[in-house]
Each structure stands twice: as structure tokens, then as C-alpha cells.
GUBA-419486 format. One record per residue: residue in one letter; x, z, y of N, C-alpha, C in turn. Coordinates in steps of 0.1 Angstrom, whole numbers, plus 5000, padded with zeros to 4 digits. Layout:
aXZYXZYXZY;...
REM end
This chain:
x824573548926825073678930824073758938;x823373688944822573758954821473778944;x820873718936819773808930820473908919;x821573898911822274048906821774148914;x822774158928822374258937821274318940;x820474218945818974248945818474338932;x818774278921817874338910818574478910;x819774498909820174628909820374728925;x819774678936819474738942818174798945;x817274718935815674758928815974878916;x816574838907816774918899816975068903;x818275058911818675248917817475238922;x816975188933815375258938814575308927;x814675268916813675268909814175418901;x815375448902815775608898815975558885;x816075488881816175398862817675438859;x818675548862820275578860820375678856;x819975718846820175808837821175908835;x821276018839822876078838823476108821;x822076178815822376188801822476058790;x822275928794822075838786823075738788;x823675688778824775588780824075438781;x824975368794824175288800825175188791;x824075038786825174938776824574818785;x825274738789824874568794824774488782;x824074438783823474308771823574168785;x823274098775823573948783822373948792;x820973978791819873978798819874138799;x820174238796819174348797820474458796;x819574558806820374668801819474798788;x820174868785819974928779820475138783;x819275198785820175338787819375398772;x820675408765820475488752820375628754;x819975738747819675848743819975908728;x821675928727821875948712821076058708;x820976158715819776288715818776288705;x818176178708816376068704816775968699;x817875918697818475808686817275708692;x817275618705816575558710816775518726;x816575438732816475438744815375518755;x816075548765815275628778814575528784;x814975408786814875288793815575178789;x815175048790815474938791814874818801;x815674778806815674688822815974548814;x814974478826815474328831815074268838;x815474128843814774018854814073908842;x812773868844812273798837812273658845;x812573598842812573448850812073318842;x811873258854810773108851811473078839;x812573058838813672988830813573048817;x813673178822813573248804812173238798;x810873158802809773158798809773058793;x810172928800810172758801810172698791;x811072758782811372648770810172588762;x808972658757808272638746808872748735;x807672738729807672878718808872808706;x809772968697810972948695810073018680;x810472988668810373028658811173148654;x810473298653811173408652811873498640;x813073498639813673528628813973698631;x813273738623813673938622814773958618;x815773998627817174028622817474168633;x816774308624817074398634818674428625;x819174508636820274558636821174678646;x822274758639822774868651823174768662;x823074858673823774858681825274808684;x825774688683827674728679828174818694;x827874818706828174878714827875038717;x826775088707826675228706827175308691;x828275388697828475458685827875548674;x826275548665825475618661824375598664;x824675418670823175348671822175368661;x821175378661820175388652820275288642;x819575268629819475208625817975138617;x818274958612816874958610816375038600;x816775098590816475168582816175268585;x816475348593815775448603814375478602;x813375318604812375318603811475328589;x812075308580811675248569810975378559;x809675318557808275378553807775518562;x808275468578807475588587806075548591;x805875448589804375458595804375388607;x805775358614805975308631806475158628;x806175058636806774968636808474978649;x809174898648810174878655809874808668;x809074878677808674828687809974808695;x810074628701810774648708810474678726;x811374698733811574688747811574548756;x812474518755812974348760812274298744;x811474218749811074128738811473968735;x811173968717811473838716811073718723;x809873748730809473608736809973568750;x810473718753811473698768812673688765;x813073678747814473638745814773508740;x814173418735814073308728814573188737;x814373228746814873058753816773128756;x817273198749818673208750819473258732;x820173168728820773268713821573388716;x822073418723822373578726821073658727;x820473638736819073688736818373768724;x818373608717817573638701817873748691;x819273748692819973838688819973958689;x820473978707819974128710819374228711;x818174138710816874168712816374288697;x817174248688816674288678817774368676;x818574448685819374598680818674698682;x818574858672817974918675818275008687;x818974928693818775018711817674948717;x816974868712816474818721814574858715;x814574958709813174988695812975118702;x811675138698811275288698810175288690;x809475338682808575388672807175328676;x806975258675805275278676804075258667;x802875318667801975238655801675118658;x801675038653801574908651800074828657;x799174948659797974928664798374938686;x799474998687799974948698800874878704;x801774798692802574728690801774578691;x801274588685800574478682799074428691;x799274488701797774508704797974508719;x797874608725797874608742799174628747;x800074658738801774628744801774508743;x801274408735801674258730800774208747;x799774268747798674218758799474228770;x799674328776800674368786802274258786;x802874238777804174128774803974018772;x802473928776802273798778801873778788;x801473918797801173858814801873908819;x803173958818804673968825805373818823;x804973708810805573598812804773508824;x803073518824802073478829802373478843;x803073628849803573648859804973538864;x805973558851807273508855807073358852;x806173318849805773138851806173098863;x806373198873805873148884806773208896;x807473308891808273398898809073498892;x810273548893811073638890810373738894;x810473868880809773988877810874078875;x810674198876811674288866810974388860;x811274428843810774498842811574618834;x811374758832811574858834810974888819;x811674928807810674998799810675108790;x809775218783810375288778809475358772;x809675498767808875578767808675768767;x807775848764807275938769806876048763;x807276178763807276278755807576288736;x806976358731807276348714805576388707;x805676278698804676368687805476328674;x806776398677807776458665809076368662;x809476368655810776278644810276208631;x810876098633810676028622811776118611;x812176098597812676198592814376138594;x814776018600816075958600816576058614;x815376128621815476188635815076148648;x814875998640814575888660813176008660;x813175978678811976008684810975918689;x809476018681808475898682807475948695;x807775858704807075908717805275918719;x804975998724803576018724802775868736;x803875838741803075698755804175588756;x804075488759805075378762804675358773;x805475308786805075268798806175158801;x805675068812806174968817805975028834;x807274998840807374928854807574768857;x806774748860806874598867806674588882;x807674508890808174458903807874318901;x806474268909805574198908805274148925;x805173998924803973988936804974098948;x806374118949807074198959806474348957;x805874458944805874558945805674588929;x805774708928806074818914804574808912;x804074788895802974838888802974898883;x802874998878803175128869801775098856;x802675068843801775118831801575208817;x800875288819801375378804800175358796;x800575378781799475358772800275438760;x799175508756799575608745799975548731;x800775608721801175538712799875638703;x798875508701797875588691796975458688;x796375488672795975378672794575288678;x794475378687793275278699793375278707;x794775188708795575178722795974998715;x794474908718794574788712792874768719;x792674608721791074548720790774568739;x792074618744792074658760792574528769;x792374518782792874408790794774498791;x795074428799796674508804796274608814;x795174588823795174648837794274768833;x793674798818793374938820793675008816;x795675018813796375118817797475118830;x796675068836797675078850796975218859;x798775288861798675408868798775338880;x797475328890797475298904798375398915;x797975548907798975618919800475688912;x801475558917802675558918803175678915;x802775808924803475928924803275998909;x802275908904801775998889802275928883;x802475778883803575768872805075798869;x805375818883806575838884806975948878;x805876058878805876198871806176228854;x805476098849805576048833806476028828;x807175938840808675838833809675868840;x809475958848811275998857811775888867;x810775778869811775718877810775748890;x811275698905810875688914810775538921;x809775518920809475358927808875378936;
REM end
């Protein structure tokens, strides 16, 4: 009970409560949707030792709506845009749970990206959040940032993806543009060092 608290007394600090976006609980994660953008504003969690521990989990692609949002997106949504189904909460922070596995793969939990930052320095950045939670409870914060347009199903495809991580007892702020040379980078050189400027990108306040 006491780390719930904690995490969601990190969270409000973190300004991650969306007025326009319907907030949905998942078994690990929350989710604040955006029917607007047919997409999420943000998506939250606590990453723990426990959820890393198991050993790697053989991954089955089973995207799917939303059942808790009415006009969830769908995977077909994506289909021949050019973007992959980037998720938020990832499968490798969902595998050591079958709810998890599951979840993980609704499209509340996706936002558009090219695959050259899917695959690349978001994947980079989502293996030293576990690197981190080896060893200590993390939370992380994720989402993304402005438009460079609609896919034609309507989702919005954001121009930056960024991460908050509560790390080491403080916030890291990271954005990285969705473009295709946003890949071949460490994690740390897209870390926004001054807080007040990322906060400015992503609306929250840490």
C-alpha cells in the first residue's frame, strides 16, 4: 500500500492528470487516452526488480482495441502507414506477468512511430529503464509530442516521443524525435537536462 501511494503521489507531482483525457487502470499501468488523437497523452508505471527477473519471455503480437475505451483505436488503424505500433509500457516490462502480455498490446497503449525510432533509440532508452529497475523501483511516464499529421484511420502521428523517469530518487526527462535518425544514439543523448524545458514539451511538471 505504501508504495501505491508513493507512486501516485509522484505521479500528481508529476502533473501526468489529464483533464481532457480519460484515465483507464490496467493491472501494471495506467493509461490517459485522448479520443481526439485516437491515442494516448500519457502512459504511467512502477517498473520493478520483479517485473524484470524472470528471464526473457517469447513474444506473441496480439495487438488489439482497447475493451475499456469506447472508440479505442484499432490495430488496423495502422495498417500500410508507414508507422509502426510503437508501444508505451513495453513488452519486455510486461512479460514476467500474463495480464501484462496482454495489455500491453491494446492500442491505448501505441502511438505511431517510424520504425527507425522504434526500433532504435526508444528500444535503447527501454533496456536501461530495466538496467535501472534490476536494481530498484523506477517509474516511468510516457508519451508523445506535437503532430506531423494523421494517419488516414485519424490517429495522430507525433513529431517527438519522450520519457519521464524517477530514477536514482529524481526525474530524467527524455525526448527524441520521431524521424528516421533517431537510431545508432546512446539513451543519454536525448536527455533534456533542464527540467523546466522539458516540462514545456510534455505538459507535465516534475
Amino acid at each position: 500500500m505504501k508504495k501505491r501511494i508513493t507512486l501516485l503521489l509522484l505521479l500528481l507531482s508529476a502533473g501526468c492528470i489529464a483533464a481532457i483525457a480519460q484515465k483507464v487502470q490496467h493491472h501494471s499501468f495506467v493509461t490517459y487516452y485522448n479520443a481526439s488523437l485516437k491515442e494516448p497523452d500519457s502512459v504511467s508505471w512502477q517498473l520493478s526488480p520483479a517485473m524484470v527477473g524472470c528471464g526473457k519471455v517469447t513474444r506473441k503480437d496480439k495487438f488489439a482495441r482497447d475493451p475499456q475505451i469506447s472508440g479505442s483505436a484499432l490495430p488496423k488503424d495502422y495498417k500500410n502507414s508507414g508507422y509502426d505500433k510503437g508501444h508505451m509500457f513495453p513488452f519486455a516490462d510486461a512479460q514476467c506477468d500474463a495480464t501484462d502480455q496482454a495489455e500491453c498490446f491494446y492500442m491505448s497503449n501505441m502511438l505511431p512511430q517510424l520504425h527507425a525510432l522504434n526500433a532504435g533509440d526508444w528500444k535503447t532508452l527501454e533496456e536501461q529503464e530495466r538496467t535501472w529497475a534490476a536494481s530498484q523501483t523506477v517509474i516511468v511516464i510516457a508519451g508523445g509530442h506535437g503532430t506531423l499529421g494523421r494517419l488516414p484511420s485519424g490517429v495522430n502521428i507525433p513529431e517527438s516521443c519522450w520519457k519521464a523517469i524517477y530514477v536514482d530518487h529524481h526525474w530524467r526527462g527524455f525526448v527524441m524525435p520521431n524521424l528516421a535518425s533517431s537510431k545508432g544514439h546512446s539513451f543519454d543523448a536525448w536527455e533534456v537536462k533542464d527540467i523546466k524545458r522539458f516540462d514545456a514539451v510534455t505538459g507535465l511538471n516534475l
